[in-house]
C-alpha positions, 0 to 999 in steps of 0.5 A: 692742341692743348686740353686745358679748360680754357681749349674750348673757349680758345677754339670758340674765341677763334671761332668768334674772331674769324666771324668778325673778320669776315665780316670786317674784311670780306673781300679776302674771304669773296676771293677764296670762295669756290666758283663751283657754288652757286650765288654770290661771293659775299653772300658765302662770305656772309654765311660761313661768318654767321656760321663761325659765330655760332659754332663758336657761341656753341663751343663756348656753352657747356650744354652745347659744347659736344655737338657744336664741337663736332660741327665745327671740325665738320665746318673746318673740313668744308671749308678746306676747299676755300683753302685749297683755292687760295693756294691755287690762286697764290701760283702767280704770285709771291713765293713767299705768299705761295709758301704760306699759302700752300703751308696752310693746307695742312694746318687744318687737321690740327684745327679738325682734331682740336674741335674733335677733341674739345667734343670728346672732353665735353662728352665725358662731362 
């Protein structure tokens, strides 16, 4: 990822618009969600678009911006497992959409790396 100024407002501005999507269309974030939690889909769901929304509010805060970043590359590893339930769902059906996504999983390590980046940045400041 890119280490301009602006990186960190790009993760916080994706950050921001994953949490408007699961709150826009949260039946395709209900279907991802690991059966093994407890509770309900939608209120996981619910949860980690809060969650994105204030990491991205964190991230986009130069006070906030190290810590928040960290966690984010924390959240982005704990919601591999979504990821992976998604590719494993996906075995059924298209093989375009079994490429896509089984294509996703590793894109994840360069998310983490990006929010772990945007951390070390700001702790120079």
């Amino acid at each position: 990822m890119p280490r301009t100024p602006s990186s960190p407002l790009l993760l916080a501005g994706l950050l921001a618009g994953a949490a408007v999507a699961h709150a826009v269309v949260p039946k395709q974030f209900d279907a991802i969600v690991p059966r093994s939690l407890p509770g309900s889909p939608r209120g996981w769901t619910y949860a980690s678009g809060v969650a994105e929304l204030a990491l991205a509010a964190g991230v986009a805060h130069p006070r906030t911006r190290r810590v928040a970043a960290m966690a984010t590359a924390a959240f982005f590893v704990g919601v591999f497992p979504a990821n992976v339930k998604m590719a494993a769902d996906a075995r059924r059906r298209s093989p375009a959409l079994r490429a896509v996504t089984v294509g996703r999983l590793p894109l994840q390590v360069p998310l983490v790396m990006w929010a772990r980046s945007v951390s070390r940045a700001a702790a120079t400041r």
